[in-house]
C-alpha positions, -999 to 999 in steps of 0.1 A, spaced: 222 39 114 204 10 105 179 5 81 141 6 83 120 -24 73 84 -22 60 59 -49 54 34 -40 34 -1 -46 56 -16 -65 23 9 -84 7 28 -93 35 62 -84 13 86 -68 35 111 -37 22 143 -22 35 165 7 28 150 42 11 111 36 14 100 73 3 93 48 -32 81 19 -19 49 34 4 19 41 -2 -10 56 19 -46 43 8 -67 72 5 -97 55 20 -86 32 49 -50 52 53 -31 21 58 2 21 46 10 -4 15 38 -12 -13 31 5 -46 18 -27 -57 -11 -31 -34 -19 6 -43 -42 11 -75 -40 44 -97 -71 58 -78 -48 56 -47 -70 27 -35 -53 -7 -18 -63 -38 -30 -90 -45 0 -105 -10 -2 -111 -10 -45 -128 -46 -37 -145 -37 -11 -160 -5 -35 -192 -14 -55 -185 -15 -93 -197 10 -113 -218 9 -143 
């Protein structure tokens, strides 16, 4: 069996091997990113900059 490779669709870093811990889903755009690109609101980097601050 060979294994699966990911690329995460906002860093561009690609993963093989076990991904259960490597992906993410975005909760807002449902892309699927590396923990990295993923913040602890379950945003990816795009989405949280794309969100207004608030005050």
């Amino acid at each position: 069996m060979e294994d699966v490779q990911f690329v995460c669709a906002a860093c561009d870093k690609s993963y093989e091997g076990n991904l259960k811990d490597v992906m993410t889903e975005c909760r807002v755009c449902g892309r699927i990113h590396c923990k990295d690109c993923v913040d602890e609101h379950g945003q990816c980097v795009e989405c949280a900059d794309r969100k207004p601050a608030k005050k």
